[in-house]
TISEKOL-533407 format. One record per residue (C-alpha): residue in one letter; residue number from 0; x, y, z. Coordinates in steps of 0.001 Angstrom, whole numbers, plus 500000, padded with zeros to 6 digits. Layout:
residues N
VEXDREN,a,NUM,X,Y,Z $
...
end
This chain:
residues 418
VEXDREN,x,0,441325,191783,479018 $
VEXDREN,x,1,443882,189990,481446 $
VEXDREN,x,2,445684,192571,483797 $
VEXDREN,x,3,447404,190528,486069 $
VEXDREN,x,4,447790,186940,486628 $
VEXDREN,x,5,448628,185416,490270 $
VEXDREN,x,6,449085,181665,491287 $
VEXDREN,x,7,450791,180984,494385 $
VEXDREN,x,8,452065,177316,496016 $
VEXDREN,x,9,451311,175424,492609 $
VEXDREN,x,10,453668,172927,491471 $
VEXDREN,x,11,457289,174539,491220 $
VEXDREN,x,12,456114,177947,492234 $
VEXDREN,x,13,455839,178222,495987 $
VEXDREN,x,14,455511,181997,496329 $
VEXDREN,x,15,452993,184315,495224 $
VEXDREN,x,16,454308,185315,491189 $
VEXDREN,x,17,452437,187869,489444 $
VEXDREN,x,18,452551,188051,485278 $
VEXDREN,x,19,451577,191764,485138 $
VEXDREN,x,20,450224,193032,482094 $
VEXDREN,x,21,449921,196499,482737 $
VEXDREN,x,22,452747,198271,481618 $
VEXDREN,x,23,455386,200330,483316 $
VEXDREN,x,24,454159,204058,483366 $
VEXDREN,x,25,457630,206721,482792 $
VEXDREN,x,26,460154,207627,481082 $
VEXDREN,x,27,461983,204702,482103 $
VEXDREN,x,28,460302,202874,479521 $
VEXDREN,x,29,459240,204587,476127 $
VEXDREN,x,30,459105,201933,473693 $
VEXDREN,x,31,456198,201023,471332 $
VEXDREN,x,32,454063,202881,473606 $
VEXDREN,x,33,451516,202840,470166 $
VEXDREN,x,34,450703,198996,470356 $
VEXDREN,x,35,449422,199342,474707 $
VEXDREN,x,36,445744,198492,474838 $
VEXDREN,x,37,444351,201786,476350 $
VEXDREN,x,38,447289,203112,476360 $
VEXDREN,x,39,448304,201067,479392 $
VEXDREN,x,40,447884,197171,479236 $
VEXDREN,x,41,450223,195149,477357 $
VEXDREN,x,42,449112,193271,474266 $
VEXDREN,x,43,451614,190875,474452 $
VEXDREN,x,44,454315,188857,476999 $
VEXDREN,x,45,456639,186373,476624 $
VEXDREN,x,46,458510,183962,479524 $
VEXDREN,x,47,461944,182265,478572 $
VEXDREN,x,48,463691,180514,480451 $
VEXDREN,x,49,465431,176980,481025 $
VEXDREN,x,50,464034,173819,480745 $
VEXDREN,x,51,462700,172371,483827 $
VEXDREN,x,52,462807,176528,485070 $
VEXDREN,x,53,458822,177045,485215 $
VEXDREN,x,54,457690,178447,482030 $
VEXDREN,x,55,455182,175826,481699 $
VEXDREN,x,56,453778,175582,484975 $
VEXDREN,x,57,452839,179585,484765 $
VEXDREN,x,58,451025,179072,481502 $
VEXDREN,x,59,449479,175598,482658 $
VEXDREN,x,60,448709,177469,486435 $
VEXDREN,x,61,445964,179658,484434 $
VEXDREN,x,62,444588,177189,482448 $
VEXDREN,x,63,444002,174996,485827 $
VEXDREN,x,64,441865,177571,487098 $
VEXDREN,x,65,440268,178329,483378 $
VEXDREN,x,66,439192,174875,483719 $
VEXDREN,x,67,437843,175276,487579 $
VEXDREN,x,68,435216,177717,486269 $
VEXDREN,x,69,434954,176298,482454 $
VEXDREN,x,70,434525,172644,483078 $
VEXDREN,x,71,430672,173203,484123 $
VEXDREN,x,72,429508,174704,481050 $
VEXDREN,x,73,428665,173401,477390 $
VEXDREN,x,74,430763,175932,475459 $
VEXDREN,x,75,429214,177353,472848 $
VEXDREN,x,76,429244,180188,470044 $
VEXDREN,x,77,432473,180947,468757 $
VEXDREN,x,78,435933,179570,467299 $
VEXDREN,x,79,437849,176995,469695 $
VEXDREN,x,80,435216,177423,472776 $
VEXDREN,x,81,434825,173333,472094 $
VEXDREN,x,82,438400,172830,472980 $
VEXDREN,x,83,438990,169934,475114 $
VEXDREN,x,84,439533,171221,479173 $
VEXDREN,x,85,442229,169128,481109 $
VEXDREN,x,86,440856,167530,484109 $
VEXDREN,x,87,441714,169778,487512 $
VEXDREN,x,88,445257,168353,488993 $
VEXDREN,x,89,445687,170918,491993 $
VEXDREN,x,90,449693,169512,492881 $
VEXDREN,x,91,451022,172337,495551 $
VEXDREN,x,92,454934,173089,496023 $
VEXDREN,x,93,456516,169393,497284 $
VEXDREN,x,94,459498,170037,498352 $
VEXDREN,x,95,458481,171843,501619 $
VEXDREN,x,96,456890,169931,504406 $
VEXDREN,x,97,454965,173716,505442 $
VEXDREN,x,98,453898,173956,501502 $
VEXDREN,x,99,452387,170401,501001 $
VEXDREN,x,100,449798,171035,503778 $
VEXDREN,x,101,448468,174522,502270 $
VEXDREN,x,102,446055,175410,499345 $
VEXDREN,x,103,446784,176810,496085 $
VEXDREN,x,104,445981,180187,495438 $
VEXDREN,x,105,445036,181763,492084 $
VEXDREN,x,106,443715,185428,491473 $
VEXDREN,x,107,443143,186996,488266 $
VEXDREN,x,108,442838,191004,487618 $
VEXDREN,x,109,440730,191769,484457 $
VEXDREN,x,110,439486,194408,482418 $
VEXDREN,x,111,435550,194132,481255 $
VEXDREN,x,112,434448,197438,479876 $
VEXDREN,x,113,434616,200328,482236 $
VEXDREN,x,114,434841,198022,485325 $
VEXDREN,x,115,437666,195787,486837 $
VEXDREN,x,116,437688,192949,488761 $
VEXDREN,x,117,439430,190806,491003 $
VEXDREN,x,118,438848,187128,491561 $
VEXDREN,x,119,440583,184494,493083 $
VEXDREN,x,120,440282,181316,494766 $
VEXDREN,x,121,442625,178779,497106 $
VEXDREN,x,122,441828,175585,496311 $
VEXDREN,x,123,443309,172213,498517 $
VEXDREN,x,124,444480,169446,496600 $
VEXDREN,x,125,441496,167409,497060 $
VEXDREN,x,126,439403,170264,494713 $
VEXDREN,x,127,437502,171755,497988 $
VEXDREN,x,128,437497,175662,497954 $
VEXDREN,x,129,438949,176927,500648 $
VEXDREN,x,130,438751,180665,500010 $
VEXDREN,x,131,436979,182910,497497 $
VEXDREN,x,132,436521,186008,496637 $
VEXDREN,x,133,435247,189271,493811 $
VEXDREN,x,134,436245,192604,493643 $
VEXDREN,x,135,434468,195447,491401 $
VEXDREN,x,136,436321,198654,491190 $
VEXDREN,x,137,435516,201650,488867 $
VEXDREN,x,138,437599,204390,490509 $
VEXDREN,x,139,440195,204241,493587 $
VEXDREN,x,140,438150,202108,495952 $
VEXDREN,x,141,437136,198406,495162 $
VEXDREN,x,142,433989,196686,496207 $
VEXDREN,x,143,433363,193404,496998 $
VEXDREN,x,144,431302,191698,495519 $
VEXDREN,x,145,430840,188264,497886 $
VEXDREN,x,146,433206,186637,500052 $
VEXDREN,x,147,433262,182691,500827 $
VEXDREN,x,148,435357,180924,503320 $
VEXDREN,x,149,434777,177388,502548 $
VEXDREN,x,150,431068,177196,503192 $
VEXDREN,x,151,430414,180158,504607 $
VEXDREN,x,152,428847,182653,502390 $
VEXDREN,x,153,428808,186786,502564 $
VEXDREN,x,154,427212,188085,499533 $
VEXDREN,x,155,427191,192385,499844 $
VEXDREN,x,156,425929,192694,495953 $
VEXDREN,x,157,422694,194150,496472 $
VEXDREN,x,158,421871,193198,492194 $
VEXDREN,x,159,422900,189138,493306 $
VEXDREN,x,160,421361,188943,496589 $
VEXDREN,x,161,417820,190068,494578 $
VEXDREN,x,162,417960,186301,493512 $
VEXDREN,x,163,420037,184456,495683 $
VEXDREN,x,164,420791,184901,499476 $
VEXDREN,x,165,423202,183826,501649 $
VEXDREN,x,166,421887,180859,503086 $
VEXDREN,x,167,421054,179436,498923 $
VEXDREN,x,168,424636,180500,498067 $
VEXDREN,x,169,426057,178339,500787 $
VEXDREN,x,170,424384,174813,499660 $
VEXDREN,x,171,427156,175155,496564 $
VEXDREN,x,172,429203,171637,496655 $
VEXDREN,x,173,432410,172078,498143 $
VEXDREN,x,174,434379,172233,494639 $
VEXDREN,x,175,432076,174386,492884 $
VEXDREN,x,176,433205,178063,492480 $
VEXDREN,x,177,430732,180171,494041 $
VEXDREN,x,178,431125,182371,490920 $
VEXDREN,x,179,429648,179460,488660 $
VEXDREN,x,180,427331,178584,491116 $
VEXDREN,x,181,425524,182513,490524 $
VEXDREN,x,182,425968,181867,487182 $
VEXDREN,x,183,424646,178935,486522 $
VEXDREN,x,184,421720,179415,488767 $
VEXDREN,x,185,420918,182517,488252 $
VEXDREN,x,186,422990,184329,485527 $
VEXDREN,x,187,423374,187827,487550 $
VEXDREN,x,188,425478,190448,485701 $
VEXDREN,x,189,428466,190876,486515 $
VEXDREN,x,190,429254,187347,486851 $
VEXDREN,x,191,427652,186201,483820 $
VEXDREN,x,192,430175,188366,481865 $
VEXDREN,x,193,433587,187473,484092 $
VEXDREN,x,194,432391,183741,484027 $
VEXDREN,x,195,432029,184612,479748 $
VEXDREN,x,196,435558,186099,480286 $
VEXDREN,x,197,437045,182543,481529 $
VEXDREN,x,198,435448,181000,478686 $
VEXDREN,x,199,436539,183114,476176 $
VEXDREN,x,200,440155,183056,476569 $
VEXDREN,x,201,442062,180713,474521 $
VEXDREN,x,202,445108,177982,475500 $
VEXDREN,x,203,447218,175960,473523 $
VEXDREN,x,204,449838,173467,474793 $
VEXDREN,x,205,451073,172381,471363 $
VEXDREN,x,206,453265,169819,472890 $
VEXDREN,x,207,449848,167970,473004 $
VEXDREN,x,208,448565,165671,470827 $
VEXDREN,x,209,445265,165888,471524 $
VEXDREN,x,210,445155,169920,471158 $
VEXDREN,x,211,446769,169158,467439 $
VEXDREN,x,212,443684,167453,466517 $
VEXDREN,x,213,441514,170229,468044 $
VEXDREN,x,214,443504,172607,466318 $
VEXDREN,x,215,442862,171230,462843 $
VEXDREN,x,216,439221,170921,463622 $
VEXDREN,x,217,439224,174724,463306 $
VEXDREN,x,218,439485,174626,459647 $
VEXDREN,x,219,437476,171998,459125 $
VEXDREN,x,220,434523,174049,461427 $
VEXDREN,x,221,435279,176857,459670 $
VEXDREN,x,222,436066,175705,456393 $
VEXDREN,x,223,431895,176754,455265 $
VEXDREN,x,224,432410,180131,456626 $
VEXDREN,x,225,433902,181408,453290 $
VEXDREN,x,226,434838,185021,455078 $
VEXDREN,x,227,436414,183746,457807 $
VEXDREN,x,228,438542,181010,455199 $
VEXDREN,x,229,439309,184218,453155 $
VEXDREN,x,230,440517,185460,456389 $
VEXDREN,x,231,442871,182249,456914 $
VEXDREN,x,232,444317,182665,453642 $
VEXDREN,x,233,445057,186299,453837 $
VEXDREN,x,234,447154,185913,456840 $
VEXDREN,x,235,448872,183242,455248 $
VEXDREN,x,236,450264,185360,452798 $
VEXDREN,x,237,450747,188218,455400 $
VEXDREN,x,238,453306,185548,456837 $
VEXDREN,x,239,454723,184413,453578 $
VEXDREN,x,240,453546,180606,453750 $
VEXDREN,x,241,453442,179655,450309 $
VEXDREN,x,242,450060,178602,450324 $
VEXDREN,x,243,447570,180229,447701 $
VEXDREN,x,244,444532,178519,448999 $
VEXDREN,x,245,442787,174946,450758 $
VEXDREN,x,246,440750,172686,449704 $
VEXDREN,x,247,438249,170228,452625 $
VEXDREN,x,248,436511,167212,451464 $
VEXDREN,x,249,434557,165611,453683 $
VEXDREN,x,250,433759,161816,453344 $
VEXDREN,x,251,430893,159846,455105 $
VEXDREN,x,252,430902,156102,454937 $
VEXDREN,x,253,428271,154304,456422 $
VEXDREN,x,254,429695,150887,458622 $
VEXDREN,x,255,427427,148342,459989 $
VEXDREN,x,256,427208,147178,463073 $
VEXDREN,x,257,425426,144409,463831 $
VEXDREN,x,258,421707,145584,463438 $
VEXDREN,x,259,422846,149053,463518 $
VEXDREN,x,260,424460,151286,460753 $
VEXDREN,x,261,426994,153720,461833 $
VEXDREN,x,262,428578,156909,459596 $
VEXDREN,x,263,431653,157941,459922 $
VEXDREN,x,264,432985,161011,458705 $
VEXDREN,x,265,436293,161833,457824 $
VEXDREN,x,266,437865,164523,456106 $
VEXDREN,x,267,441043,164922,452483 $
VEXDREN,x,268,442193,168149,453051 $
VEXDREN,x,269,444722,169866,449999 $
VEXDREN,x,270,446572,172635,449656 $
VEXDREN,x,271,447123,174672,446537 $
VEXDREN,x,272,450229,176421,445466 $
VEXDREN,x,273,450667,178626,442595 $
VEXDREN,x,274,454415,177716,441121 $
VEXDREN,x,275,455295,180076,437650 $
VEXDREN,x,276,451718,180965,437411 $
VEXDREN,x,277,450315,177182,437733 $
VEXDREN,x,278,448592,175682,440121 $
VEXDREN,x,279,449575,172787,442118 $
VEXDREN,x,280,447128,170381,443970 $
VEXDREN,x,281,449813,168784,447552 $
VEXDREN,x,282,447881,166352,450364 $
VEXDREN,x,283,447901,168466,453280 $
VEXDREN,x,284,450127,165592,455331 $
VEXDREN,x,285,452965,166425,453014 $
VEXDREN,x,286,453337,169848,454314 $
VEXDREN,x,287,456254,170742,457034 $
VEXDREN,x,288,455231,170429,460098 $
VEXDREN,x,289,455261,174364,461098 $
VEXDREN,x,290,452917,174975,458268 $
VEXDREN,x,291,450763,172415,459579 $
VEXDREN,x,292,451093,174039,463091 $
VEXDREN,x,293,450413,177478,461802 $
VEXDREN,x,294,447509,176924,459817 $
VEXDREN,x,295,446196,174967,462925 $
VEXDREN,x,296,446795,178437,465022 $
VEXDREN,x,297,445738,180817,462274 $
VEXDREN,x,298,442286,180953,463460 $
VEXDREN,x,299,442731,181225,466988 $
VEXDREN,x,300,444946,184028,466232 $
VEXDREN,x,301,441883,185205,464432 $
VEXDREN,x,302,439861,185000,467166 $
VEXDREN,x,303,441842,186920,469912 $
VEXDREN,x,304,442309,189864,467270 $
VEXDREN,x,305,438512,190089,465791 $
VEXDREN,x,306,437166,189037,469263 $
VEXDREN,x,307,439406,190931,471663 $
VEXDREN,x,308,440227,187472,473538 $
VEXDREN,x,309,443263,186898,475783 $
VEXDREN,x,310,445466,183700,474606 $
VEXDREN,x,311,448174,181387,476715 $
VEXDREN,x,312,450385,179696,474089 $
VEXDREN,x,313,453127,177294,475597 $
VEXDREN,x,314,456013,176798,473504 $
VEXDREN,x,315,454881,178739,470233 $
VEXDREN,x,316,458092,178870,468871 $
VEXDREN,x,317,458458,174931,468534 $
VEXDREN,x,318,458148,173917,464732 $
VEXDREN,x,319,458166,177786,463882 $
VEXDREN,x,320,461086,180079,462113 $
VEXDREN,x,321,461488,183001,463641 $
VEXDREN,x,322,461192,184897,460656 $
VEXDREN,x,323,457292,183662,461523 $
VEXDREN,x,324,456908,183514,465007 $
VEXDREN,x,325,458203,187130,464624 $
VEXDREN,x,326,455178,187833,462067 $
VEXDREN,x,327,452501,186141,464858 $
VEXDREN,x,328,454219,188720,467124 $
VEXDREN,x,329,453502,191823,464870 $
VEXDREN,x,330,449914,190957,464633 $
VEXDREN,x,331,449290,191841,468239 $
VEXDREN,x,332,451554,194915,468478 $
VEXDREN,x,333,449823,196293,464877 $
VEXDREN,x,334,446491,198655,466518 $
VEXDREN,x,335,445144,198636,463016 $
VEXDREN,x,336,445203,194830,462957 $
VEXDREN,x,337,444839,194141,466917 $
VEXDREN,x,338,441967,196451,467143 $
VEXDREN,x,339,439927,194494,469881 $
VEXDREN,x,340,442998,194585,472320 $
VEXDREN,x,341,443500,190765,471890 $
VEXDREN,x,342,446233,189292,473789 $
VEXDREN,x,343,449142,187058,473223 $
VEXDREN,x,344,451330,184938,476236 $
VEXDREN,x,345,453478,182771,474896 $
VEXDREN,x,346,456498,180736,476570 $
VEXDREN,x,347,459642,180603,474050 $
VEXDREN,x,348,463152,179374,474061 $
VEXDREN,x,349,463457,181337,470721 $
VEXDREN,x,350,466107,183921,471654 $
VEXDREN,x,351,466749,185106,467938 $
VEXDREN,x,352,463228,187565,468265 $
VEXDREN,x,353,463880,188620,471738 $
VEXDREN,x,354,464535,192075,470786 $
VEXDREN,x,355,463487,195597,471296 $
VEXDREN,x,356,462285,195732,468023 $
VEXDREN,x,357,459287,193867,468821 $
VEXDREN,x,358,459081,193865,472581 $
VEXDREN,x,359,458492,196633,475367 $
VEXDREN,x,360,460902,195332,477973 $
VEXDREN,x,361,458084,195333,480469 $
VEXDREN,x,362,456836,192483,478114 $
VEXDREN,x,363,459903,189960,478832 $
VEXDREN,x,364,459913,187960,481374 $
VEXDREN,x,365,462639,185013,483125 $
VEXDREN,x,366,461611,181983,484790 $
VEXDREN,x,367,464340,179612,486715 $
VEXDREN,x,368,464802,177651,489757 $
VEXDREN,x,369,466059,178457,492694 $
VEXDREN,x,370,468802,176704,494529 $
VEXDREN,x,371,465725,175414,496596 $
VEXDREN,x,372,464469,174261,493619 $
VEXDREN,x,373,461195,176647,493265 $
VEXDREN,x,374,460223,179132,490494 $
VEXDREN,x,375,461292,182334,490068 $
VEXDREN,x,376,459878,184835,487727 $
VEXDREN,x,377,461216,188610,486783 $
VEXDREN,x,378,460791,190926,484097 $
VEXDREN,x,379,463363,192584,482323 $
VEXDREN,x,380,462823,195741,483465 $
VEXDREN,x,381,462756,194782,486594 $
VEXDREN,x,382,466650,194164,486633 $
VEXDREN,x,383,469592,196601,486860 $
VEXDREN,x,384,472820,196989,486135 $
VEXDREN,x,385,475846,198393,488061 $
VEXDREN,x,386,474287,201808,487740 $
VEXDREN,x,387,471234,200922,488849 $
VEXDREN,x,388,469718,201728,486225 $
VEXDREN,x,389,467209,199022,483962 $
VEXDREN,x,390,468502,197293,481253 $
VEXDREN,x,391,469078,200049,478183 $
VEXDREN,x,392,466482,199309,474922 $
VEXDREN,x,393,468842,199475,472519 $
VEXDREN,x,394,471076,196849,474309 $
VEXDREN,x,395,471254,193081,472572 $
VEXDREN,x,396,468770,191515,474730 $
VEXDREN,x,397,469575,187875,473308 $
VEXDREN,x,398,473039,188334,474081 $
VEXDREN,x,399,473253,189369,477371 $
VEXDREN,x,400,470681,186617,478286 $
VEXDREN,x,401,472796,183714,476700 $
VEXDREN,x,402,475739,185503,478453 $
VEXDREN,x,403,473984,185053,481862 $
VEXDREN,x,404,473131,188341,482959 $
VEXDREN,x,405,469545,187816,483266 $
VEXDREN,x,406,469819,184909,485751 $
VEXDREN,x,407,467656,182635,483537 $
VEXDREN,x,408,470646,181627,481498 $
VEXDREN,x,409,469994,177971,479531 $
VEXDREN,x,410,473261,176645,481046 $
VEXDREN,x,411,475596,177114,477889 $
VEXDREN,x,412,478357,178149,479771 $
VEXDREN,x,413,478281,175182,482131 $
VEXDREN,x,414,477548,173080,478968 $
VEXDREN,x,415,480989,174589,477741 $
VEXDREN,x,416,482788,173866,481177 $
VEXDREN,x,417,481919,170185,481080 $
end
């Protein structure tokens, strides 16, 4: 499980931001202290903010170093592994002249059974690795693992250098994360199961095309697996989408040509709703749009909770009521549902379920520029009021963030001045 995320010098974040899932030990904070994985790590986060403010580049910061690791393997075994990874675009901070010229960093702090580990990596914009770097800690002290400073290698795992030394690990190709290069090679535990970790976790930029046709591929993978269908259909009426069950047809056609013949496959999917105790067959493209979207997340949704996987969504909100986005939230804060510790990070502009009803306020988090014009992130609980003291529970989060007193206010009141 994901216990901190850090990117530093990447797009419109110049300094070092940390999404910490860990939660905030005290009585400061009390809330829904049932739904914390472990009884410390956060199932869930969400980052508002205005447009242009960030909230994006923080989700799309971990993918780009998901896809640093991921892009080297087939990926195999499991819902969504076979989704489409963007093509590495390392793009530091531009408007500093001291910026431009320096690396991006990117660390990640995880959870894999009774270990944790640290890994990160600065990478230059042409790809090359600059720095790298694994931690193992079970206890107060960590350990590292191996240490690489461009192409010089320092390996101090005795269980790795049983199979590779230092002077193999240092013919890896400049871009190459040494961490897939052990892998790969040589599949030495733990890497094998932190590189597994990278593949695992889930992202979904809705806003993209593309990922809507991956999306719906789900249920057409899955659509044989009559379990995990029953599954799809169960949480659709956990969320109240009128939809009593699917139907998938697949169609082959066989094309020729020239002295070839070609089959293409396509696929008539319908959706079956029971109206006064009859049953009505509707073409799937006639559905709204946020049915369409939620059936084409219901599985990955699936997956985190069953599998125990961490998931980035940006923009979740877009298409959805919050009467259902607010449902999606519940699954991951419900232990007898989220039993695997799966995790959800979402951005949202959806202020009408930003409440302490569903969230710890060590789960909400603010992104906005700064009058330099680079990202800033906070949590909620990290700010204070006149007393000093953090933000109250039972206060009207939405409110008070539409009112401005969060500092990542969506500029209504300077909409209303003009």
């Amino acid at each position: 499980m994901l216990l901190q995320f850090s990117v530093e010098n990447f797009q419109s974040i110049k300094k070092r931001m940390t999404l910490d899932m860990l939660s905030v030990q005290g009585k400061a904070i009390e809330e829904h202290k049932e739904s914390l994985i472990n009884g410390k790590v956060l199932p869930k986060a969400v980052i508002y903010g205005p447009n242009g403010g960030g909230k994006s580049t923080m989700i799309r910061a971990f993918q780009t170093m998901q896809a640093l690791v991921a892009r080297y393997f087939q990926r195999r075994g499991g819902i969504f592994v076979n989704q489409s990874l963007p093509s590495v675009f390392i793009m530091p901070f531009k408007f500093d002249d001291e910026s431009r010229a320096k690396p991006t960093v990117f660390e990640v702090f995880i959870g894999l059974g009774k270990f944790q580990y640290k890994y990160g990596m600065a990478v230059a914009q042409n790809g090359a690795i600059k720095q790298e770097y694994l931690y193992q800690r079970n206890g107060a002290e960590p350990k590292l693992l191996f240490n690489r400073t461009e192409q010089k290698i320092e390996i101090k795992c005795e269980d790795i250098l049983e199979v590779i030394t230092n002077k193999m690990a240092e013919t890896v190709a400049p871009n190459m994360p040494l961490l897939v290069f052990v892998n790969q090679f040589y599949k030495v535990s733990p890497i094998k199961e932190i590189v597994q970790w990278f593949l695992n976790t889930l992202f979904v930029d809705y806003n993209d095309l593309y990922q809507e046709v991956d999306l719906m591929r789900n249920i057409f993978d899955t659509n044989s697996n009559k379990e995990f269908k029953q599954k799809i259909i169960n949480m659709l009426k956990e969320m109240d989408v009128k939809i009593d069950n699917y139907e998938i047809l697949e169609k082959k056609k066989t094309v020729a040509e020239g002295a070839f013949a070609l089959e293409e496959v396509s696929f008539d999917m319908k959706t079956m709703h029971n109206v006064n105790g009859k049953v009505y067959d509707l073409p799937f493209m006639f559905e709204s749009g946020g049915t369409k979207k939620i059936l084409g997340l219901i599985p990955l949704f699936i997956s985190a909770l069953v599998d125990g996987r961490t998931m980035f969504v940006d923009e979740l909100d877009a298409k959805l009521h919050p009467k259902l986005l607010e449902q999606v939230i519940k699954l991951f804060s419900d232990k007898s549902i989220n039993i695997k510790g799966g995790q959800l990070i979402f951005t949202s502009h959806d202020v009408a379920t930003m409440k302490a009803e569903l969230f710890r306020r060590d789960e909400i988090y603010f992104m906005a520029l700064s009058e330099n014009q680079d990202s800033e992130m906070f949590s909620l609980v990290e700010i204070r009021g006149k007393d000093g003291r953090v933000v109250r529970n039972d206060g009207s989060f939405s409110k008070q963030y539409l009112e401005g007193r969060y500092g990542a206010d969506p500029y209504f009141a300077k909409i209303k001045s003009w």
